[in-house]
SELUMMI-263705 format. One record per residue (C-alpha): x negated, y, z. Coordinates in Angstrom, 3 decimals, padded with zeros to 6 digits, m for minus. Layout:
<<X Y Z>>
...
END
This chain:
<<027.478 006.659 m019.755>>
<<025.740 004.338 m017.392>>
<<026.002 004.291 m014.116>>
<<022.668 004.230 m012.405>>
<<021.903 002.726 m009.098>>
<<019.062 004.445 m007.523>>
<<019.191 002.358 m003.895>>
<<018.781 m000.705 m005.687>>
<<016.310 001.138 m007.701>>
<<013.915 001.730 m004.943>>
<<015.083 m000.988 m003.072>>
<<016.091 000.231 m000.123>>
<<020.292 000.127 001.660>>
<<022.239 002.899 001.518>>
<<021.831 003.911 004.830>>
<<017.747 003.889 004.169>>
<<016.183 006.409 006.007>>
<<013.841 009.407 004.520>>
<<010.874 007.668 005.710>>
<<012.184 004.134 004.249>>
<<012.844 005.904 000.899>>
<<009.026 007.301 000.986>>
<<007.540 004.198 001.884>>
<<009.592 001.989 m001.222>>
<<008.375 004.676 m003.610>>
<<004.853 004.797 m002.504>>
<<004.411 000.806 m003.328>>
<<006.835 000.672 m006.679>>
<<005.135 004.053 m007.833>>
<<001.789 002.601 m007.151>>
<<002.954 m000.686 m008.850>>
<<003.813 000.797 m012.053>>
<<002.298 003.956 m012.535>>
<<001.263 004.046 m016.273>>
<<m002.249 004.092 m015.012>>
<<m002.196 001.141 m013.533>>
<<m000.151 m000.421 m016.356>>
<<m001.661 000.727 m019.828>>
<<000.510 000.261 m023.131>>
<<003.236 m001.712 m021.099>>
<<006.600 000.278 m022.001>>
<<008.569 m001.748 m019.377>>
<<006.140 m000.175 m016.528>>
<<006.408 003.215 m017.893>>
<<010.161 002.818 m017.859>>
<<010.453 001.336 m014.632>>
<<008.017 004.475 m013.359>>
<<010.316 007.200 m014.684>>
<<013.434 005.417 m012.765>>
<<011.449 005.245 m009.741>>
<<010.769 008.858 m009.705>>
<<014.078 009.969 m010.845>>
<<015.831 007.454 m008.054>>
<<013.304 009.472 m005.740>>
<<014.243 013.113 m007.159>>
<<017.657 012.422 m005.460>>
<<017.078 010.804 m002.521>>
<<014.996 012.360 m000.612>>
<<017.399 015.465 m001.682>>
<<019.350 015.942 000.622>>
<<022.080 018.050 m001.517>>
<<021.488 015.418 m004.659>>
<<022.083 012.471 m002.335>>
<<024.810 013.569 m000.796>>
<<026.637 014.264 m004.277>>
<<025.057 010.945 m005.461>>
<<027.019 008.983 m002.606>>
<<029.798 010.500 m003.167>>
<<029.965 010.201 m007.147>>
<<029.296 006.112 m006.575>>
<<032.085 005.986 m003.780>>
<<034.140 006.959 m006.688>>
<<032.871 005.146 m008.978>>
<<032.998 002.023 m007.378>>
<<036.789 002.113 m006.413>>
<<037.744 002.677 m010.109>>
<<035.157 m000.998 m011.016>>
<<037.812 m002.449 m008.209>>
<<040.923 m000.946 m009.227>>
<<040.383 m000.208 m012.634>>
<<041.565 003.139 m014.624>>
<<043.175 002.621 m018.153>>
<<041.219 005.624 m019.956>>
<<037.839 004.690 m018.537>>
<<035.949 006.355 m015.822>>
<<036.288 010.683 m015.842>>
<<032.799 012.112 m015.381>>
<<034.298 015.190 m015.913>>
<<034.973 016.479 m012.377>>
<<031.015 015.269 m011.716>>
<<029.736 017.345 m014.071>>
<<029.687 020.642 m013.375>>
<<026.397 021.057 m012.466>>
<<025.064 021.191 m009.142>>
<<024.860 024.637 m007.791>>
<<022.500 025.135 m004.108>>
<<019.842 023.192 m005.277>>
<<016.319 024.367 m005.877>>
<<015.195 021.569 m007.101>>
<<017.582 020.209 m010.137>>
<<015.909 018.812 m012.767>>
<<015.799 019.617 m017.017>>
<<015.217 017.140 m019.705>>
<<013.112 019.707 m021.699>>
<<011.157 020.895 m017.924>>
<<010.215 017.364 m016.472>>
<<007.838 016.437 m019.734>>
<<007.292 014.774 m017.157>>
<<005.230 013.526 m013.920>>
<<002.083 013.101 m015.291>>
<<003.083 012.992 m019.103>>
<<005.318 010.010 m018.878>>
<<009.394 011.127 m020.348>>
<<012.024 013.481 m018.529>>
<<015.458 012.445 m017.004>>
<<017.658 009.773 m017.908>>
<<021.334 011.360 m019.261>>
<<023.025 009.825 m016.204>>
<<020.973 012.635 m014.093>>
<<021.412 015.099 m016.508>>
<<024.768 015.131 m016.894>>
<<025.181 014.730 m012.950>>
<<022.005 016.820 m011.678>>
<<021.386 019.229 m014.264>>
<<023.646 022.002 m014.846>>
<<023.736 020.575 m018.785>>
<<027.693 020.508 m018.770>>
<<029.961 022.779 m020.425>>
<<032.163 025.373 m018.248>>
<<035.703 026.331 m019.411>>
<<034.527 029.181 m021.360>>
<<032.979 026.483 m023.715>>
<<029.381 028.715 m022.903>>
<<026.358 026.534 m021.534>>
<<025.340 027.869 m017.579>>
<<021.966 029.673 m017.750>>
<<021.090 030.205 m014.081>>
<<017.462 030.707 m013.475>>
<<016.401 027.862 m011.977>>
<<012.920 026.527 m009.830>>
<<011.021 023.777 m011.750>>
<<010.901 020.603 m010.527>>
<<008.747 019.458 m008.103>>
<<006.564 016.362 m009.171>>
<<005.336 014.034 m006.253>>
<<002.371 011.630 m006.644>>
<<000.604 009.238 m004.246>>
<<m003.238 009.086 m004.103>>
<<m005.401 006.244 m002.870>>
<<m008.516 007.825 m000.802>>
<<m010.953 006.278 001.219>>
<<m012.739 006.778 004.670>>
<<m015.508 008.082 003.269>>
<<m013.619 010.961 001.102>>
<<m011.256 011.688 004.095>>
<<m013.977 012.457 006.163>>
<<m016.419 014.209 003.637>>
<<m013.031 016.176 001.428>>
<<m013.156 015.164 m002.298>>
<<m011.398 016.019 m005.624>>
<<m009.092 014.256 m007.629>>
<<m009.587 015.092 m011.500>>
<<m005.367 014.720 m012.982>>
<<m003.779 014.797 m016.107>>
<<000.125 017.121 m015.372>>
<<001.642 018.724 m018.683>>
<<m000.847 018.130 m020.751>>
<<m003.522 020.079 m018.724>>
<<m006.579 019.095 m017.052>>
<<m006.042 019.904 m013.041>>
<<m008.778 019.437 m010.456>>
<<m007.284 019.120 m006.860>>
<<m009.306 019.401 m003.644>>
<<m008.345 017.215 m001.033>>
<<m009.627 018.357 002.290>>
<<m011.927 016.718 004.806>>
<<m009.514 015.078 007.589>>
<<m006.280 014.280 005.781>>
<<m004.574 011.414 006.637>>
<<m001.809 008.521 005.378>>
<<000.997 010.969 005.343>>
<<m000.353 013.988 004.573>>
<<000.618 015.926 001.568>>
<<m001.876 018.303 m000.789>>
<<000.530 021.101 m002.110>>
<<m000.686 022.353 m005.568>>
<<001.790 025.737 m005.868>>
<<003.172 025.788 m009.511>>
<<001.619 022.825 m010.998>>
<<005.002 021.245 m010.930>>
<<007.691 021.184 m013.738>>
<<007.915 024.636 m015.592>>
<<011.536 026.523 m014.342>>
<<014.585 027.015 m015.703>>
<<015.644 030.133 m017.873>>
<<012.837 032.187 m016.051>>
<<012.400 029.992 m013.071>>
<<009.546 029.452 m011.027>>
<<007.720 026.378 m011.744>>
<<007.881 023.865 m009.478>>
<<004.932 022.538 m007.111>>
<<002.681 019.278 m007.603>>
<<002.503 017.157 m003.988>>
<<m000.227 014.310 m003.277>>
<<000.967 012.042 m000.555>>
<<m002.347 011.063 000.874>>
<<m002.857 007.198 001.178>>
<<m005.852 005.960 003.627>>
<<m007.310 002.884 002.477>>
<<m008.240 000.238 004.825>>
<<m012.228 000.134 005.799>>
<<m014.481 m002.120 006.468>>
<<m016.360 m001.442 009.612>>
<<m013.754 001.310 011.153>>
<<m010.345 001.644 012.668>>
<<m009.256 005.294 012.389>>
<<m006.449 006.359 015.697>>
<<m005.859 009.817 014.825>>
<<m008.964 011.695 014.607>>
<<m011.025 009.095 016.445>>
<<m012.958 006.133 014.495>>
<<m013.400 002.680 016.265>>
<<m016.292 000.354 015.410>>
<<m018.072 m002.968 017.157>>
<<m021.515 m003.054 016.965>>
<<m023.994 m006.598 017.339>>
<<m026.108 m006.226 020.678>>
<<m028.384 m008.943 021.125>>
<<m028.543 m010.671 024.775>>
<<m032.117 m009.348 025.467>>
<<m031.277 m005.557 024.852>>
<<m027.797 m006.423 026.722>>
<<m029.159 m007.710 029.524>>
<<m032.977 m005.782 029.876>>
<<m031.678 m002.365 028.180>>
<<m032.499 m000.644 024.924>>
<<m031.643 000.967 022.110>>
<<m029.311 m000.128 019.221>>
<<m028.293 001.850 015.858>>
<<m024.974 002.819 015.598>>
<<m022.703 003.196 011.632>>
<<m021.287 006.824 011.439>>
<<m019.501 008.199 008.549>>
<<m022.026 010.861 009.329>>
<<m025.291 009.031 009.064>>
<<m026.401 006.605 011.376>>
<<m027.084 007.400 015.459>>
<<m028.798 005.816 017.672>>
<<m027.163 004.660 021.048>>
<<m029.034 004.250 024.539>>
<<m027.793 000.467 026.171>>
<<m028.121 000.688 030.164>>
<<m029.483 m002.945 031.304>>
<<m027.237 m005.609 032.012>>
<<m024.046 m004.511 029.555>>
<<m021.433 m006.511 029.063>>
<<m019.919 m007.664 026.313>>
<<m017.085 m005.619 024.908>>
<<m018.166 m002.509 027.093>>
<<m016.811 000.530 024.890>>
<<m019.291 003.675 024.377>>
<<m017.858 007.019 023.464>>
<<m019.658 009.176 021.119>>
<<m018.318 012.552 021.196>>
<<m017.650 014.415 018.253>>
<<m018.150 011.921 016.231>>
<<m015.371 010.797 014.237>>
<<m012.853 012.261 011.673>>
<<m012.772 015.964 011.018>>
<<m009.549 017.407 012.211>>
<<m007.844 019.039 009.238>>
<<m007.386 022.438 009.225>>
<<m009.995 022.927 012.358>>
<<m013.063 023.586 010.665>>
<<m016.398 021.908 012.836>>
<<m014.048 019.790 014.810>>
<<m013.810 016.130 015.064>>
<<m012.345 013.225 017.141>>
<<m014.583 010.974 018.684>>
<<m016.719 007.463 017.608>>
<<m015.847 004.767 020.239>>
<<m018.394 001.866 020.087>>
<<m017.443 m001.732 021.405>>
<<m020.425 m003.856 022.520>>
<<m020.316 m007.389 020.599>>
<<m023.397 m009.508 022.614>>
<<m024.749 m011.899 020.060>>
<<m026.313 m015.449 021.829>>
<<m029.372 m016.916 020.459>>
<<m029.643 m019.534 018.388>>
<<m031.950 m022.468 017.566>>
<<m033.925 m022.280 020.742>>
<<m036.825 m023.877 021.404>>
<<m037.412 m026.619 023.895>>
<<m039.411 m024.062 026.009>>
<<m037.076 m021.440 025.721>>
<<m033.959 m023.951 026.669>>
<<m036.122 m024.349 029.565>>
<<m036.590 m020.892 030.586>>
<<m033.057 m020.327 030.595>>
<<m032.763 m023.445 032.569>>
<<m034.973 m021.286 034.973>>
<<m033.071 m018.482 035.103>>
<<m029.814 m020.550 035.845>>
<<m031.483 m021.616 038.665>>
<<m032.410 m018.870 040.337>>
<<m029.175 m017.084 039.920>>
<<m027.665 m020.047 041.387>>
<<m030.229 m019.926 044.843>>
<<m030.085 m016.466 044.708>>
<<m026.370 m016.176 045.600>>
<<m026.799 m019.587 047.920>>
END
């Protein structure tokens, strides 16, 4: 049986952190989902490796067993062993954790294969005790884990996400204020259980994509908005982009540029808090003129002047 290396897998050292793990999945996942990579084989292998190099790391119990099974393993590739490496004393299943996976339960994230053997025969209970009788413990389905691309618009507004998981159509909500890093828990829409088992849960990690116009910090939005020197300097009113629908924002004469204007209440919807929000902070921008005319190079000219005798 191969040995499989699931930190070179994902990319990441041995010593990677939880959130270094998350973040290498999110961009290989995203690279080769079958979605994104139609009829390609390779991709779709490459995906189910990802995943199941994911399944144990962020495990605590699997990982630890998994560092533990390559420390051996990798002193016998130094030292050698004349019968071979014995995967015997690594596979007797791997009692404690909720979460161990079945070739015939994983069917799999999304409709794309189960386990490899190496995580069977490590992970999933499928080895033979002494009384020659396969272990039946009921056993939680696996959890599957997916990231999700959404935008500013469907963060702040909630929208749905229409998925494909063992064979069944699934709609998902996702609600108004979620963020990069937040996670939409579908309960059993995971990998059916284990000998009468609970199935498992589905998970979206939430993935904001980058906008345009707007900066999000937390539940407040960031924009700059074009004031021209006229309304900056006399005073007036200027519109102002909200994910809400446009506002309209009072300038006091003589503004400067990059002068910042809070609008309260309204930026992102703060999940979970129904009718609140963060706030919209506006930064002045103070567009000069261009291509002036002779007579209007001259009335600036004018006004030079008397600022200049004014503070003489």
């Amino acid at each position: 049986m191969e040995y499989k290396d699931y930190y070179k897998i994902l990319g990441v050292g041995k010593d990677a952190t939880a959130g270094e793990i998350k973040r290498a999945y999110r961009k290989l996942a995203r690279k080769y989902h079958p979605d994104m990579n139609p009829d390609d084989k390779q991709a779709e292998e490459r995906f189910k490796e990802i995943n199941e190099a994911y399944e144990v790391l962020t495990d605590p119990k699997k990982r630890a067993k998994y560092d533990q099974l390559g420390t051996s393993y990798h002193e016998w590739q130094r030292h050698g062993a004349p019968d071979g490496f014995d995967w015997g004393r690594w596979t007797e299943g791997f009692p404690g954790s909720t979460r161990a996976g079945h070739s015939d339960t994983l069917d799999d994230l999304f409709g794309y294969g189960g386990f490899s053997d190496f995580f069977e025969t490590i992970f999933g209970n499928m080895g033979q005790r002494s009384t020659g009788r396969a272990r039946t413990t009921s056993r939680r389905g696996q959890d599957y884990t997916q990231p999700i691309d959404v935008t500013l618009e469907e963060a702040y507004n909630g929208t749905t996400r229409i998925l494909q998981v063992n064979g069944q159509r699934l709609e998902v909500k996702i609600p108004p204020g979620v963020k990069t890093g937040s996670r939409v828990r579908v309960r059993g829409k995971g990998g059916p259980g284990r000998a009468g088992g609970l199935p498992g849960d589905l998970y979206l990690d939430v993935i904001i994509l980058p906008h345009e116009r707007f900066e999000r910090v937390g539940d407040d939005l960031y924009c700059d908005v074009p004031v021209d020197l006229y309304t900056a300097v006399l005073g007036g009113r200027v519109q102002v982009p909200a994910l809400g629908g446009p506002l309209i924002l009072k300038i006091p004469p003589e503004t400067q540029n990059g002068r910042l204007f809070r609008l309260k209440g309204q930026g992102m919807p703060s999940l979970g808090k129904k009718g609140t929000h963060g706030d919209l902070f506006v930064k002045v921008q103070v567009k000069l003129p261009q291509n002036l005319s002779k007579k209007e190079k001259a009335l600036f000219r004018e006004l030079a002047r008397l600022q200049r005798d004014r503070h003489t």
